[in-house]
mmCIF file of the N, C-alpha and C atoms, coordinates in Angstrom:
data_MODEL
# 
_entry.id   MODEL 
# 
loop_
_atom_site.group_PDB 
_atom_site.id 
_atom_site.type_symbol 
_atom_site.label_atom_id 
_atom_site.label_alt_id 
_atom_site.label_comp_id 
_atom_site.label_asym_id 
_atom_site.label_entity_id 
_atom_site.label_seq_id 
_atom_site.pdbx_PDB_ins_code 
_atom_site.Cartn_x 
_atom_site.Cartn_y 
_atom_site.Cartn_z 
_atom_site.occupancy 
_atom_site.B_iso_or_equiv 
_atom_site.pdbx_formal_charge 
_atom_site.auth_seq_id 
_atom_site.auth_comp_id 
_atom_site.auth_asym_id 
_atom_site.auth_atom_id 
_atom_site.pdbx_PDB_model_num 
ATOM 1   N N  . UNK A 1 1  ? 16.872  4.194   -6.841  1.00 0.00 ? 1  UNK A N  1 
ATOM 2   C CA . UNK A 1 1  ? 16.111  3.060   -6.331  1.00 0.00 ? 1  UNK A CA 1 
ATOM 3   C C  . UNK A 1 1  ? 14.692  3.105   -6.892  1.00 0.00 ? 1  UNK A C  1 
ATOM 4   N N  . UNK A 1 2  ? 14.508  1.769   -6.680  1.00 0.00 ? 2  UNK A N  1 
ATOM 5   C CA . UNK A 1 2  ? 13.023  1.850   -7.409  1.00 0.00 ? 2  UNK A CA 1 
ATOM 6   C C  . UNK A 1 2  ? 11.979  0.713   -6.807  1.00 0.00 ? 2  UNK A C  1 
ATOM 7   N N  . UNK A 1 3  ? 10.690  0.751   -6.763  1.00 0.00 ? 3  UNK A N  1 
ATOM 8   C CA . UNK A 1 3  ? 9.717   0.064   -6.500  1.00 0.00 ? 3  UNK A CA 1 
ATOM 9   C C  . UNK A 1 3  ? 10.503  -1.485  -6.944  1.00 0.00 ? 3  UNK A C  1 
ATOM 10  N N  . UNK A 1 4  ? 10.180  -2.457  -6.090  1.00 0.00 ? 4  UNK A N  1 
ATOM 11  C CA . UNK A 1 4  ? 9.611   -2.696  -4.734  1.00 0.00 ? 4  UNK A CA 1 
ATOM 12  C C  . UNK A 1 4  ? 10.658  -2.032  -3.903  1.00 0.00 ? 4  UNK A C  1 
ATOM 13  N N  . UNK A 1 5  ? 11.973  -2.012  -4.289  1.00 0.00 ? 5  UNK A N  1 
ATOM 14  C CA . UNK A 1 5  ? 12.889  -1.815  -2.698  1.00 0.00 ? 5  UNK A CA 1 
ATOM 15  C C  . UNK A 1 5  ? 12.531  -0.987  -2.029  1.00 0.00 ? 5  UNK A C  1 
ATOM 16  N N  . UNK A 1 6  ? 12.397  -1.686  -0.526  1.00 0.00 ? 6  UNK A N  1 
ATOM 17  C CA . UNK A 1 6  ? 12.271  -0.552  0.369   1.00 0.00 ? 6  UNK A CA 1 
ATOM 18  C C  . UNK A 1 6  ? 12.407  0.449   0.659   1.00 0.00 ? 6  UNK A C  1 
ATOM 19  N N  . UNK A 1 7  ? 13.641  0.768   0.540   1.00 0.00 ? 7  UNK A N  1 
ATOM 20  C CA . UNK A 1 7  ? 14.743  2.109   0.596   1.00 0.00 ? 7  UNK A CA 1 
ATOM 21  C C  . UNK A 1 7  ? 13.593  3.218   -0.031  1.00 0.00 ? 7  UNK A C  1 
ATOM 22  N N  . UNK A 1 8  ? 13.160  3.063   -1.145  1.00 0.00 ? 8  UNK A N  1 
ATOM 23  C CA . UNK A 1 8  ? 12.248  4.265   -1.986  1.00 0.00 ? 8  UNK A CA 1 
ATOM 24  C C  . UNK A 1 8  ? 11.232  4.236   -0.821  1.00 0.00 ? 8  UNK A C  1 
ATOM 25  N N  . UNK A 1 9  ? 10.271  3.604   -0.370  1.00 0.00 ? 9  UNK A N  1 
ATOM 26  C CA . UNK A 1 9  ? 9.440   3.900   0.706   1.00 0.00 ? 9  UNK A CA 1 
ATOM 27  C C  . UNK A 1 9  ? 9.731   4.744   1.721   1.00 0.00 ? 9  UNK A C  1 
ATOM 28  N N  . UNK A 1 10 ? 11.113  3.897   2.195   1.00 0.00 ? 10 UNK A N  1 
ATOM 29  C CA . UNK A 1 10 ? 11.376  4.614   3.730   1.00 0.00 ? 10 UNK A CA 1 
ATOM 30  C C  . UNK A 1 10 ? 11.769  5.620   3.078   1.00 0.00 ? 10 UNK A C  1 
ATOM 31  N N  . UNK A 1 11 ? 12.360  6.657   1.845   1.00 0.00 ? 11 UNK A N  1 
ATOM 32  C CA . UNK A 1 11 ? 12.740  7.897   1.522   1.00 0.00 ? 11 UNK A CA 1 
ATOM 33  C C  . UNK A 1 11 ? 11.503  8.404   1.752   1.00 0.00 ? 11 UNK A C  1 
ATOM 34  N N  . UNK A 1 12 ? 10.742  8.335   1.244   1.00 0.00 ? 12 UNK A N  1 
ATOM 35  C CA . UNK A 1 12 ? 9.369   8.905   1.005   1.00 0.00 ? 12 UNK A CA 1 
ATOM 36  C C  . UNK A 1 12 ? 8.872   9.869   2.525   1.00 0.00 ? 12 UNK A C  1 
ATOM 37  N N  . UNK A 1 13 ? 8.627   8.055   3.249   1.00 0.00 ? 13 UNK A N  1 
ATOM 38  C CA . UNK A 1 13 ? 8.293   8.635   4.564   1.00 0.00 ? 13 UNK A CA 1 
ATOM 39  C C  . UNK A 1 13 ? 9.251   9.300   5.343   1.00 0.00 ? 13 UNK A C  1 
ATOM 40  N N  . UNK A 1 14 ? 10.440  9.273   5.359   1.00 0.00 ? 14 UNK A N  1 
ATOM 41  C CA . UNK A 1 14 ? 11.635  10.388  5.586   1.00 0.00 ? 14 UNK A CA 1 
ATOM 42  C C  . UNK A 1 14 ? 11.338  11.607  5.171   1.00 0.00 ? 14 UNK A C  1 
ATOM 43  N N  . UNK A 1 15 ? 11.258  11.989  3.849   1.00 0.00 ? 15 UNK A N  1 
ATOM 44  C CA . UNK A 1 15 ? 10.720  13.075  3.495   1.00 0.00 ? 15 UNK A CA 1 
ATOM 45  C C  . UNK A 1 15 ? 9.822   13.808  4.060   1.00 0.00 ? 15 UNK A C  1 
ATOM 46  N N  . UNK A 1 16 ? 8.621   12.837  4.070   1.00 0.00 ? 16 UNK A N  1 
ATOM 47  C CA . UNK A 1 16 ? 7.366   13.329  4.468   1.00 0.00 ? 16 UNK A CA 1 
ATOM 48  C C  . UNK A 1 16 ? 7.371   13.431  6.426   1.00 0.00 ? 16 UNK A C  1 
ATOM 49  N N  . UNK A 1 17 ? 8.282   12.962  6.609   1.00 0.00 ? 17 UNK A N  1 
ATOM 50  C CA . UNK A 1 17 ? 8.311   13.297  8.245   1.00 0.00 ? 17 UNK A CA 1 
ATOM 51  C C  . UNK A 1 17 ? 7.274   12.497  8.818   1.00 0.00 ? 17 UNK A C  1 
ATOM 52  N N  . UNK A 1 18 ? 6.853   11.190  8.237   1.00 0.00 ? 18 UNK A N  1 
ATOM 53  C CA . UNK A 1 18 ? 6.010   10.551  9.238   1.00 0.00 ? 18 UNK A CA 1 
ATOM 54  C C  . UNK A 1 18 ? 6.491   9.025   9.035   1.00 0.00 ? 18 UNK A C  1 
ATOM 55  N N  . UNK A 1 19 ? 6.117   8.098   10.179  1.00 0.00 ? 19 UNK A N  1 
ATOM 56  C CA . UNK A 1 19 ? 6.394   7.015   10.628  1.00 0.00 ? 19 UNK A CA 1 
ATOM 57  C C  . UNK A 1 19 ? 5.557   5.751   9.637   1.00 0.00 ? 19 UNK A C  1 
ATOM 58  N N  . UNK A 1 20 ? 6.278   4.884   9.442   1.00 0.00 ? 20 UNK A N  1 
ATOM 59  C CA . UNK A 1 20 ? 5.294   3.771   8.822   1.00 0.00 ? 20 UNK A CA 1 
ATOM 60  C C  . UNK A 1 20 ? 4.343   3.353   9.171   1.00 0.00 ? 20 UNK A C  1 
ATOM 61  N N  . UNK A 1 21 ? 4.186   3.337   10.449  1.00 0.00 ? 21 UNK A N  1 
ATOM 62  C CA . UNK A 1 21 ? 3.269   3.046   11.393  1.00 0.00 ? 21 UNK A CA 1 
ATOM 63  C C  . UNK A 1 21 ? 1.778   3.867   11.073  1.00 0.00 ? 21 UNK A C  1 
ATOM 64  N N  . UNK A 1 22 ? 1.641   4.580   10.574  1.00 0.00 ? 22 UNK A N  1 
ATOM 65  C CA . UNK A 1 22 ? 0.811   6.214   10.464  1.00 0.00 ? 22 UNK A CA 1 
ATOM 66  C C  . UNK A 1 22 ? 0.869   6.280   8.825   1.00 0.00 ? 22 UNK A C  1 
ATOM 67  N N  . UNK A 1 23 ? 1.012   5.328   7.925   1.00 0.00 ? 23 UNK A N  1 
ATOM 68  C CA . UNK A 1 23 ? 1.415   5.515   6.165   1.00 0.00 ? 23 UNK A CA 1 
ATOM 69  C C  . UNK A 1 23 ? 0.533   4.573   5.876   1.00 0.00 ? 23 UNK A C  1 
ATOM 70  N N  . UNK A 1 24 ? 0.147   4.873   4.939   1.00 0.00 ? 24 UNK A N  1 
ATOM 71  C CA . UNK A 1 24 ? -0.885  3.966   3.991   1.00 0.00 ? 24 UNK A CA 1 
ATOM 72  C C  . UNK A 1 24 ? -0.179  3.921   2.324   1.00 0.00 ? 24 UNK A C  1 
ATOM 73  N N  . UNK A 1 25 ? 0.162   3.009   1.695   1.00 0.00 ? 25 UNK A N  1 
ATOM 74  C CA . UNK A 1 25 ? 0.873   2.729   0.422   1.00 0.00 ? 25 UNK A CA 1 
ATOM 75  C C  . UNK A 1 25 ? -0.696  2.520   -0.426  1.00 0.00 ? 25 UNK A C  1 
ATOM 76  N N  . UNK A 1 26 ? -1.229  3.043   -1.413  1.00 0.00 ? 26 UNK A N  1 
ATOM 77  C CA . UNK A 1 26 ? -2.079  2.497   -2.265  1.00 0.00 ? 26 UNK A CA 1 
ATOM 78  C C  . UNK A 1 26 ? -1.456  2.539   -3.836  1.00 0.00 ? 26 UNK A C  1 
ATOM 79  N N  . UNK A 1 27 ? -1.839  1.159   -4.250  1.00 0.00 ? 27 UNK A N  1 
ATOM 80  C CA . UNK A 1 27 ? -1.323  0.545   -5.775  1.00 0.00 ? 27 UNK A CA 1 
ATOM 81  C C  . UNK A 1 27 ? -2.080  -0.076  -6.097  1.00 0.00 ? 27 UNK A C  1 
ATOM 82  N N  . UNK A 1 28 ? -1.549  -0.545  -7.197  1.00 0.00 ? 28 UNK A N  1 
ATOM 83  C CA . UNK A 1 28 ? -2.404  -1.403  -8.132  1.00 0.00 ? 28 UNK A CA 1 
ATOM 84  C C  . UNK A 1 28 ? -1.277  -2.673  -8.381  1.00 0.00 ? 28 UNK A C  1 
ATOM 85  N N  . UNK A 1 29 ? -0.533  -3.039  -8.200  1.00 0.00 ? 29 UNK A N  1 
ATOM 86  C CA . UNK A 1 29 ? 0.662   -3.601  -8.487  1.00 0.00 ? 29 UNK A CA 1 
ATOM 87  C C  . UNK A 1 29 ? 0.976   -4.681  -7.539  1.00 0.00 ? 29 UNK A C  1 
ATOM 88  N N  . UNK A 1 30 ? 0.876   -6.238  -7.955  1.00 0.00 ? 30 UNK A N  1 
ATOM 89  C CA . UNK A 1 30 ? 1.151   -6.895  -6.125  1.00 0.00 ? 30 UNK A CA 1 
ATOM 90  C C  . UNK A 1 30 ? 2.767   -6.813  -5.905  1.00 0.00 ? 30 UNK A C  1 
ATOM 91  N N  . UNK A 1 31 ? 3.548   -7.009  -6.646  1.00 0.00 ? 31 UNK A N  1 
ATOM 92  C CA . UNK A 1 31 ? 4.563   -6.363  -6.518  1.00 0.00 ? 31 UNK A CA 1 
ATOM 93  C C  . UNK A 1 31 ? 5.421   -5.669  -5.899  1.00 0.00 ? 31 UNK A C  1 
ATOM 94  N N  . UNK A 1 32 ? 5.246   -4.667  -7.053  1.00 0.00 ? 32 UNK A N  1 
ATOM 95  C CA . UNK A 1 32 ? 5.669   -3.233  -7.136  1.00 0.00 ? 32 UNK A CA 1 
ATOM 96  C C  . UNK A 1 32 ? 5.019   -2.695  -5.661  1.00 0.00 ? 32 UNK A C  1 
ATOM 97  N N  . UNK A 1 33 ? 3.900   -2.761  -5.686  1.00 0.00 ? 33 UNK A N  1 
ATOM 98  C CA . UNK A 1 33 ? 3.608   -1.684  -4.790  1.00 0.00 ? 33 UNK A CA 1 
ATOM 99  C C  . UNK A 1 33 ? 3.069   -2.451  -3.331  1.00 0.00 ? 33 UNK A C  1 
ATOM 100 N N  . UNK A 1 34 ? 2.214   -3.493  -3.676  1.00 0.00 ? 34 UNK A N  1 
ATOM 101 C CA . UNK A 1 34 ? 1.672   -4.337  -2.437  1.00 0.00 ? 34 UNK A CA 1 
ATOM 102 C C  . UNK A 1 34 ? 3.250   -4.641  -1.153  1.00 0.00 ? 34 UNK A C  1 
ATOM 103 N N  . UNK A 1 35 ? 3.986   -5.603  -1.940  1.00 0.00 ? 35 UNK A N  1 
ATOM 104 C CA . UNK A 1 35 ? 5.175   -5.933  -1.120  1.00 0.00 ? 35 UNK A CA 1 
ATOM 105 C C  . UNK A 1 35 ? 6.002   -5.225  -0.528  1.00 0.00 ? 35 UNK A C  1 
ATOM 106 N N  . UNK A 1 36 ? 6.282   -4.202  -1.801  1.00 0.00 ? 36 UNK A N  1 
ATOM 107 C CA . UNK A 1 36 ? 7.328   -3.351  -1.920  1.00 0.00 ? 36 UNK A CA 1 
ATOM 108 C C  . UNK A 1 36 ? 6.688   -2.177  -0.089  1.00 0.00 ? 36 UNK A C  1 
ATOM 109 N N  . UNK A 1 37 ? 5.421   -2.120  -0.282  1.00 0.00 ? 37 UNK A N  1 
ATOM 110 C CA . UNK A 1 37 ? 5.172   -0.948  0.568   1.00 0.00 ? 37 UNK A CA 1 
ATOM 111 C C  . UNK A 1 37 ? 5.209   -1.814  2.018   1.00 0.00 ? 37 UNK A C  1 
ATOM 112 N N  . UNK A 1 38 ? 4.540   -3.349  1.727   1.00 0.00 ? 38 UNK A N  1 
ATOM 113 C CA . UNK A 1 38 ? 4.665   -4.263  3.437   1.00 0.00 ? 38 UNK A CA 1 
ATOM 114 C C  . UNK A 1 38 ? 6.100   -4.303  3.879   1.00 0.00 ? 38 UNK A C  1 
ATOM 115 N N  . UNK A 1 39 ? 7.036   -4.773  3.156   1.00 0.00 ? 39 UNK A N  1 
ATOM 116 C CA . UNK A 1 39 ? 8.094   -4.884  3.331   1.00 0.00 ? 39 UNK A CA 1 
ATOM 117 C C  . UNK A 1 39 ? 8.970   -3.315  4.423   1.00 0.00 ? 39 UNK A C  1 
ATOM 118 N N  . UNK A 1 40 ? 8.206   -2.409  3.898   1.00 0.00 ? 40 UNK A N  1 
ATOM 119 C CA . UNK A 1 40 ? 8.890   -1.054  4.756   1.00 0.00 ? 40 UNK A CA 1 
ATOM 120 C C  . UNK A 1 40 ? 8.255   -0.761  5.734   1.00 0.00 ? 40 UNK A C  1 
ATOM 121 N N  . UNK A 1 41 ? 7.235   -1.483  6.127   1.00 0.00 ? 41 UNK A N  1 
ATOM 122 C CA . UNK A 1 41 ? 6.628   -1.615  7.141   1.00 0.00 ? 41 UNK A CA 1 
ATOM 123 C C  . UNK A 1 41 ? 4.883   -0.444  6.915   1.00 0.00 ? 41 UNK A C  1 
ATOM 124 N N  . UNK A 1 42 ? 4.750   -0.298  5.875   1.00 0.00 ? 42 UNK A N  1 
ATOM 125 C CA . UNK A 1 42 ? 3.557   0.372   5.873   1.00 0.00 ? 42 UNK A CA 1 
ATOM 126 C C  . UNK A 1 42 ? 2.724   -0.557  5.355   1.00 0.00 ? 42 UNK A C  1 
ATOM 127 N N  . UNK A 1 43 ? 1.088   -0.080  5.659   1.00 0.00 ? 43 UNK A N  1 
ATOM 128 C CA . UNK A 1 43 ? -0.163  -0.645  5.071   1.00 0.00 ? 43 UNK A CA 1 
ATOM 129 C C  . UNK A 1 43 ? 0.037   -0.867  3.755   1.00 0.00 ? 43 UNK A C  1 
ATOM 130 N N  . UNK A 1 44 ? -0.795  -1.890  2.994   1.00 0.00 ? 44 UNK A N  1 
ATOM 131 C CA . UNK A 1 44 ? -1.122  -1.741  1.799   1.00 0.00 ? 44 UNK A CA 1 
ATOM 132 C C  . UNK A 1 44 ? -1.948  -1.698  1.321   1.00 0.00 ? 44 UNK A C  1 
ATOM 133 N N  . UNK A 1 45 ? -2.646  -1.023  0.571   1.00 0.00 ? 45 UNK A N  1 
ATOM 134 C CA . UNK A 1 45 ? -3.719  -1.240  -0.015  1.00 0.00 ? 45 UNK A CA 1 
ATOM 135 C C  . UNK A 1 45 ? -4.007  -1.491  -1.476  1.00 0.00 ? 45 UNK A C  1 
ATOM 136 N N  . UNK A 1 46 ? -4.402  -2.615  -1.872  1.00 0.00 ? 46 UNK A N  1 
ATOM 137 C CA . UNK A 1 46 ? -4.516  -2.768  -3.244  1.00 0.00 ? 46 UNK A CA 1 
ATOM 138 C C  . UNK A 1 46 ? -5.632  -2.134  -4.116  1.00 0.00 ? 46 UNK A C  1 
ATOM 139 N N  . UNK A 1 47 ? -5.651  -1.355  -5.117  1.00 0.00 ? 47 UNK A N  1 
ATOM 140 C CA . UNK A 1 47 ? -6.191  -0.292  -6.122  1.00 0.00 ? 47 UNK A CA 1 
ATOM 141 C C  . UNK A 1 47 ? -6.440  -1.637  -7.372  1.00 0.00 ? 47 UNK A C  1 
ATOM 142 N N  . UNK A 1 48 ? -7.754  -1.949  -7.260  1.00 0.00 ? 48 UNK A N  1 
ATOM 143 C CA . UNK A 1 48 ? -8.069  -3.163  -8.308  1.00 0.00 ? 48 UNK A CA 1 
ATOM 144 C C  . UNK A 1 48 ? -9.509  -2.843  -8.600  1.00 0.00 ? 48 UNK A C  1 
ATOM 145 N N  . UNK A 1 49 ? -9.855  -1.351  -9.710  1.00 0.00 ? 49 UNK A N  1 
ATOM 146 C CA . UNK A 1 49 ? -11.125 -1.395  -10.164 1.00 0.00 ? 49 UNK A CA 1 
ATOM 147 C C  . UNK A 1 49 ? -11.503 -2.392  -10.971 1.00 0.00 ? 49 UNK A C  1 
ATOM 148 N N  . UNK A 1 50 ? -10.742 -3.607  -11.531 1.00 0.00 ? 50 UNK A N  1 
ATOM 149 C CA . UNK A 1 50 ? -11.401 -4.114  -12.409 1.00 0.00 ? 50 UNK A CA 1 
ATOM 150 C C  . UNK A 1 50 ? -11.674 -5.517  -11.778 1.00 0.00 ? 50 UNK A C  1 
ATOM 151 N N  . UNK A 1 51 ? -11.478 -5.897  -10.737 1.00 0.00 ? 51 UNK A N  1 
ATOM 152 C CA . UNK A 1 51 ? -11.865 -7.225  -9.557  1.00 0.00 ? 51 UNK A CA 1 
ATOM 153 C C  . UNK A 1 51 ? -11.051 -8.147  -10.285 1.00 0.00 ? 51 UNK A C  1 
ATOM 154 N N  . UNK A 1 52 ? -9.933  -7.844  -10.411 1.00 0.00 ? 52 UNK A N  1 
ATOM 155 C CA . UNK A 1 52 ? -8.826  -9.136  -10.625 1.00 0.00 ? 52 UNK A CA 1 
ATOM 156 C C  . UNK A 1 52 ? -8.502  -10.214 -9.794  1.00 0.00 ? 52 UNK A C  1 
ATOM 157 N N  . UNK A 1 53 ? -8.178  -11.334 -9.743  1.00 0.00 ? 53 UNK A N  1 
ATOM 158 C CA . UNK A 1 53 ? -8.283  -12.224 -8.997  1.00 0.00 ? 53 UNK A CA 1 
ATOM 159 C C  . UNK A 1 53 ? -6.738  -11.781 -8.356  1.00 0.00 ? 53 UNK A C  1 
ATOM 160 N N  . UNK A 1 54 ? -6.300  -11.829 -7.074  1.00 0.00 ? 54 UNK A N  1 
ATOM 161 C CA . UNK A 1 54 ? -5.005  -11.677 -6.563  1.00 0.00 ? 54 UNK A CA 1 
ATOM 162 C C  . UNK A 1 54 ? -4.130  -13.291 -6.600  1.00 0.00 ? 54 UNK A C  1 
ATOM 163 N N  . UNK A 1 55 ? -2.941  -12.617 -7.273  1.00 0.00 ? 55 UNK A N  1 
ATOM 164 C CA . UNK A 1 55 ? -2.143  -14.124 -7.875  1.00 0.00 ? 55 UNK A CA 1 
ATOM 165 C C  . UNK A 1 55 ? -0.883  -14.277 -6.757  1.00 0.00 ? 55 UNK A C  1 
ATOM 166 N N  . UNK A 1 56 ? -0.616  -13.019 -5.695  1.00 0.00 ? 56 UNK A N  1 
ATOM 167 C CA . UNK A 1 56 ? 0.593   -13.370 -5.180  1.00 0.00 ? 56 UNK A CA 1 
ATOM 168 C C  . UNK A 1 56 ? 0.391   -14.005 -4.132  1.00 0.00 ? 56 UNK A C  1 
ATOM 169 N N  . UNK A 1 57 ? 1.755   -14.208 -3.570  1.00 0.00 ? 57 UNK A N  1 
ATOM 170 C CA . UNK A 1 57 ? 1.802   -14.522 -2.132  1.00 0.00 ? 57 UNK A CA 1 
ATOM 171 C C  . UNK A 1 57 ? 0.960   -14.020 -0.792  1.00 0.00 ? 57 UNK A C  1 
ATOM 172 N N  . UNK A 1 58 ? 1.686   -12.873 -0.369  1.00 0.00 ? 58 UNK A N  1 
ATOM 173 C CA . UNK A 1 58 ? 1.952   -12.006 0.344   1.00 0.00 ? 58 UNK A CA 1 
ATOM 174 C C  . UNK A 1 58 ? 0.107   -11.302 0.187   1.00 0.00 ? 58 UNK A C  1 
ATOM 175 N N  . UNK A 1 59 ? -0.658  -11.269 0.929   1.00 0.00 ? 59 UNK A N  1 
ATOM 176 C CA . UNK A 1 59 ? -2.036  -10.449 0.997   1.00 0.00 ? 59 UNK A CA 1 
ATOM 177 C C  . UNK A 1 59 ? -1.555  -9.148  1.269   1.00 0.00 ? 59 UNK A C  1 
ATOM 178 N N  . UNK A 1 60 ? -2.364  -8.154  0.472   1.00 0.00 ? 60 UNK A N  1 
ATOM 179 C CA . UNK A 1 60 ? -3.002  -6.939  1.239   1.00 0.00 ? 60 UNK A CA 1 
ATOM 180 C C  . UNK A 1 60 ? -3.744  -6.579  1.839   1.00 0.00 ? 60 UNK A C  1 
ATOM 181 N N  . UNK A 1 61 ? -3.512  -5.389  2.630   1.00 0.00 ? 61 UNK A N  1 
ATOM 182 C CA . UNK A 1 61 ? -3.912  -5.697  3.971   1.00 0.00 ? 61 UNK A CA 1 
ATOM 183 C C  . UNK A 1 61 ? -5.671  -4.565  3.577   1.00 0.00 ? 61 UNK A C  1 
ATOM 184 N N  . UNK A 1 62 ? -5.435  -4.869  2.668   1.00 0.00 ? 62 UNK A N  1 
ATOM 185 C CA . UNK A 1 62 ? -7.397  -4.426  2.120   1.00 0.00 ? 62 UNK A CA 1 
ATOM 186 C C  . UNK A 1 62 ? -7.152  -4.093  0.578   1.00 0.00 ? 62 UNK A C  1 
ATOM 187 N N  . UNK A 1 63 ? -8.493  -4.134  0.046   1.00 0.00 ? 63 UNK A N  1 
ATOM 188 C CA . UNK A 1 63 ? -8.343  -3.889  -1.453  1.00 0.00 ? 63 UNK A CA 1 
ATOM 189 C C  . UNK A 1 63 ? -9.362  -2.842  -1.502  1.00 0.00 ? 63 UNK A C  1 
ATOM 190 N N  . UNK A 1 64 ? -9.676  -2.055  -2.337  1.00 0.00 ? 64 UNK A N  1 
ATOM 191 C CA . UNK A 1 64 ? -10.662 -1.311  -2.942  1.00 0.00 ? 64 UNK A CA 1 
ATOM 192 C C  . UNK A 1 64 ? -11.019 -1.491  -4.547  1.00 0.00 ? 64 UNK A C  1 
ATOM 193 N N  . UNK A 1 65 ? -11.953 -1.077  -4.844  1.00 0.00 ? 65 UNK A N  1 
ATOM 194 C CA . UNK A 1 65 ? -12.289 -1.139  -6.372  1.00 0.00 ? 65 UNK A CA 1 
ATOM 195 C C  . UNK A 1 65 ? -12.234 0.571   -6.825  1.00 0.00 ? 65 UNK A C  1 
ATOM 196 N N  . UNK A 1 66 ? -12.696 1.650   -5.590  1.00 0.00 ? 66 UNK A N  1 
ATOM 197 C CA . UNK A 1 66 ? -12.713 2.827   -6.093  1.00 0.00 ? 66 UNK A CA 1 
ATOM 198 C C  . UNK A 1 66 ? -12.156 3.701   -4.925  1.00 0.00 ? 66 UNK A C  1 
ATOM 199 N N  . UNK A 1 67 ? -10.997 4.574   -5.396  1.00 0.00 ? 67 UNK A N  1 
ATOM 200 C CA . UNK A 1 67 ? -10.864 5.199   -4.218  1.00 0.00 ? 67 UNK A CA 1 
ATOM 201 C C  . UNK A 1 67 ? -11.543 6.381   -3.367  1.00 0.00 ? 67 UNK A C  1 
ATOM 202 N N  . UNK A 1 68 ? -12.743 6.171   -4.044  1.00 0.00 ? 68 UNK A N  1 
ATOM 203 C CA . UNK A 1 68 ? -13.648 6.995   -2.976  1.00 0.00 ? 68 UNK A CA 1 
ATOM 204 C C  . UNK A 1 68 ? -14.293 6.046   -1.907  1.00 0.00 ? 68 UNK A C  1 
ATOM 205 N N  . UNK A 1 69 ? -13.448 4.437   -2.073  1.00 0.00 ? 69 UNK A N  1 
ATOM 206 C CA . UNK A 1 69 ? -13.528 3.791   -0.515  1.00 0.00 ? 69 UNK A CA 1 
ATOM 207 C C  . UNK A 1 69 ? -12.416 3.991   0.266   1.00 0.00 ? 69 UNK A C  1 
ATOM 208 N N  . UNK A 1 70 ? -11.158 4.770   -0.329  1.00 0.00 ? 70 UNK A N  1 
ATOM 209 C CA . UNK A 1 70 ? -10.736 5.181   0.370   1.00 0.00 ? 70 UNK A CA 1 
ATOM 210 C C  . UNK A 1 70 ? -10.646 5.690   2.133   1.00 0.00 ? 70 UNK A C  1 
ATOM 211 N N  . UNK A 1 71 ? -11.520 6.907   2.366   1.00 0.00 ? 71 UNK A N  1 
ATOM 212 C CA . UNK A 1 71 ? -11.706 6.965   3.429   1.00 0.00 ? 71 UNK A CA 1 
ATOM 213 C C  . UNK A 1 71 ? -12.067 6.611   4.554   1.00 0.00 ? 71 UNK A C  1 
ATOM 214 N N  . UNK A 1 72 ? -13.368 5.700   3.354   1.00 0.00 ? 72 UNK A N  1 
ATOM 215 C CA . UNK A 1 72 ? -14.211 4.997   4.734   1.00 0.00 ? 72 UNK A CA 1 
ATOM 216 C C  . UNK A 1 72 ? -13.484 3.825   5.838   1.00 0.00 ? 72 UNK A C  1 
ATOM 217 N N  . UNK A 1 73 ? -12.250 3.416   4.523   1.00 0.00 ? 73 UNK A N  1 
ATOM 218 C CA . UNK A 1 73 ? -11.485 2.332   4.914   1.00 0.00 ? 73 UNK A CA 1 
ATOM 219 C C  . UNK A 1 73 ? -10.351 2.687   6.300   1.00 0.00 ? 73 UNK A C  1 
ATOM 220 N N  . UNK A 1 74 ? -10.004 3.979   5.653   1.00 0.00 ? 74 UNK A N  1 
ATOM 221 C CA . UNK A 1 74 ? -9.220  4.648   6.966   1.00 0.00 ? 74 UNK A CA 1 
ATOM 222 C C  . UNK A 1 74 ? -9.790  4.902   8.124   1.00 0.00 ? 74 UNK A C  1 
ATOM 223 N N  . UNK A 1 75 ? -10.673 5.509   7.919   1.00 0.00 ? 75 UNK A N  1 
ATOM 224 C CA . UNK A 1 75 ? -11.709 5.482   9.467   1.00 0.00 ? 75 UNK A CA 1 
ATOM 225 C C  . UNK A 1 75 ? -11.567 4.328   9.544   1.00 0.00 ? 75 UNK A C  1 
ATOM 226 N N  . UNK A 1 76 ? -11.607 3.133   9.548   1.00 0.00 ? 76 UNK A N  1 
ATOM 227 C CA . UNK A 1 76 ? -11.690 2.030   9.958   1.00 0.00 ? 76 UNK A CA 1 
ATOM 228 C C  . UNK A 1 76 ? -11.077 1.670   10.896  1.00 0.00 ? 76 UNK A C  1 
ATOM 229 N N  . UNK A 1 77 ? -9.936  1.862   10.129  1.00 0.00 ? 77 UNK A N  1 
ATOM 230 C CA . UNK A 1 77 ? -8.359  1.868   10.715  1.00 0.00 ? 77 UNK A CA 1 
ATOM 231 C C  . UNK A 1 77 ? -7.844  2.759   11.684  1.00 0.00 ? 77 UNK A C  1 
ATOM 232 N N  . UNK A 1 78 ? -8.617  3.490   12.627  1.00 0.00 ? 78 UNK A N  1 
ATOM 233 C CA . UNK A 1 78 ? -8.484  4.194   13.512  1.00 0.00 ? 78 UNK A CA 1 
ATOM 234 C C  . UNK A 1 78 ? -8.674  3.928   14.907  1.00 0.00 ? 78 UNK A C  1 
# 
């Protein structure tokens, strides 16, 4: 299986022993990685250092330009 399908997500978080609920997906991809990660029920976060204009449907549920906004963004989210 492969990006977007779900199934690869929920393996992941299977693996990793934690709930979607508690997962954060970060990409660059609206796709691949934006959908693919909403769809399994986790966050998304879009990885766009170069300020691309977003062409899809479906929003993410925050963007960054560098992931040393990473954290601050998670605290957020707490």
């Amino acid at each position: 299986i492969a990006k977007p399908d779900a199934r690869l997500f929920q393996e992941a978080l299977q693996r990793g022993g934690v709930n979607a609920d508690a997962a954060v997906h970060v990409g660059d991809h609206p796709g691949d990685d934006i959908a693919g990660a909403q769809q399994a029920g986790l966050r998304a976060v879009w990885f766009n250092p170069t300020g691309k204009a977003w062409e899809a449907d479906k929003r993410p549920d925050a963007e960054i330009r560098s992931l040393t906004e990473l954290p601050e963004l998670l605290r957020s989210w707490q």
